[in-house]
N, C-alpha and C positions, 0 to 999 in steps of 0.2 A: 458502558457503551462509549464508543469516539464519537465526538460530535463536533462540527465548527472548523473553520480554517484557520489556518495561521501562517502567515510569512516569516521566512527565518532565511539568513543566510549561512550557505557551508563556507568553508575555509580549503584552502590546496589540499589539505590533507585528508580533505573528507568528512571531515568533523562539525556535528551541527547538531544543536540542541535540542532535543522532544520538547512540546511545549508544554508545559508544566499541567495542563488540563490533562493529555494524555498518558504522563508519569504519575499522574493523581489516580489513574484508573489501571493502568499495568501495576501499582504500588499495596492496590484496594484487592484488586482481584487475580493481582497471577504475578510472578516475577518480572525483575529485570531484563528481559530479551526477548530480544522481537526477532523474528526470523525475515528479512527482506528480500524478495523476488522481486522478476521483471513480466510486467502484463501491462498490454493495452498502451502505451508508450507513457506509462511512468511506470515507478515503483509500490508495487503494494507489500504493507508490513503488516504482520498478524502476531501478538503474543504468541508465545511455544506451544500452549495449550490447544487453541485455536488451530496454528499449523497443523499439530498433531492429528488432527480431526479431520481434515482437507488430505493431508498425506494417504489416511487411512479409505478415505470415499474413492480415491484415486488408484491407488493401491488395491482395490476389487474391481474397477473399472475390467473390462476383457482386453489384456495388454497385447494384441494383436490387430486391434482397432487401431488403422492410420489416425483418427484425431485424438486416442488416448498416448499415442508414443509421441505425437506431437503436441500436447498437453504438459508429457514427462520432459518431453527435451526443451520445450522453452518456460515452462512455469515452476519446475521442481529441479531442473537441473541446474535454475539461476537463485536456486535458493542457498543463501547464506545468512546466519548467526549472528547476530549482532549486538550485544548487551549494553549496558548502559552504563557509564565511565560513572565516577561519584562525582563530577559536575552535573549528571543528567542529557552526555551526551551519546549520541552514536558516530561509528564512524563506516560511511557506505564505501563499500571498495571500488574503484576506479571499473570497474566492469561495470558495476549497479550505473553508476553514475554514468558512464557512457551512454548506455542503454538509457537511461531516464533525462539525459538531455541535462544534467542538474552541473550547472557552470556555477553560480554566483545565490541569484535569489532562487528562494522556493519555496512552495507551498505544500502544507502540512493540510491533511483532508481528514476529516472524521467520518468513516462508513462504518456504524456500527462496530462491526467486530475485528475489522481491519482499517490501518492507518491506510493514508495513497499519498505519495510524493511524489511531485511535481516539478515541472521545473514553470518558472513563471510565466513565463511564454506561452509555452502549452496548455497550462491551464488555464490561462484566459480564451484563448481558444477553443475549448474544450467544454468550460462555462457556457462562453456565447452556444456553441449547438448546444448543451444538454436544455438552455434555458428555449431555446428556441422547439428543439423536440416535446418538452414538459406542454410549450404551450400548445400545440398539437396534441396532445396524448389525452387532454383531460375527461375525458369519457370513458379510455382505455385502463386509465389510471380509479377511476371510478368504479368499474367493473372487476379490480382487485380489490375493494372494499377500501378505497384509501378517500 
């Protein structure tokens, strides 16, 4: 499982390191490549295996549903390949990067079964409300056994 944040910076060319926690568990449990989309205003990345899985729940979805075509055209159609150089890096293509606001610094997110990338700006933003919703929720959040 991904777990914990981590700050990294890309470089012009796109290039920025997994943080070694996350290579420890793509390494353990599934290959080198993570498949990287765009959702929610950053980037989520999932091992292939995982993808495969999400392609598949989608892929029976009833593809004449306006929010399944619109599911297909911004979440599967921003999906690209991405594997891991022998330094342990990736390199996100200027599209990803557009989309996820990822200029300089960024933040690496552990959600269980998918990575999220950030760009640092947003995620402290993003932080502030979910910490501010959490504390609101906690009854809600109780009532799912947590």
């Amino acid at each position: 499982m991904f777990r914990g944040r981590f700050d990294y910076s890309i470089d012009d060319k796109g290039r920025i390191s997994l943080p070694a926690k996350f290579r420890e568990v793509l390494s353990a449990n599934y290959d080198e490549r993570l498949i990287i989309t765009t959702f929610d205003q950053c980037l989520w990345a999932y091992p292939l295996p995982e993808w495969q899985v999400i392609e598949e729940k989608i892929a029976a979805l009833p593809q004449f549903k306006s929010q399944v075509k619109a599911l297909q055209r911004v979440f599967v159609s921003g999906a690209v390949e991405c594997p891991l150089d022998k330094q342990g890096r990736i390199i996100i293509p200027p599209t990803l990067r557009e989309y996820g606001g990822l200029k300089k610094e960024v933040v690496f997110v552990g959600m269980t079964k998918r990575i999220e990338i950030w760009s640092k700006d947003r995620w402290e933003a993003i932080f502030t409300d979910s910490q501010k919703l959490i504390d609101s929720a906690t009854d809600d959040l109780a009532e799912l056994g947590l």
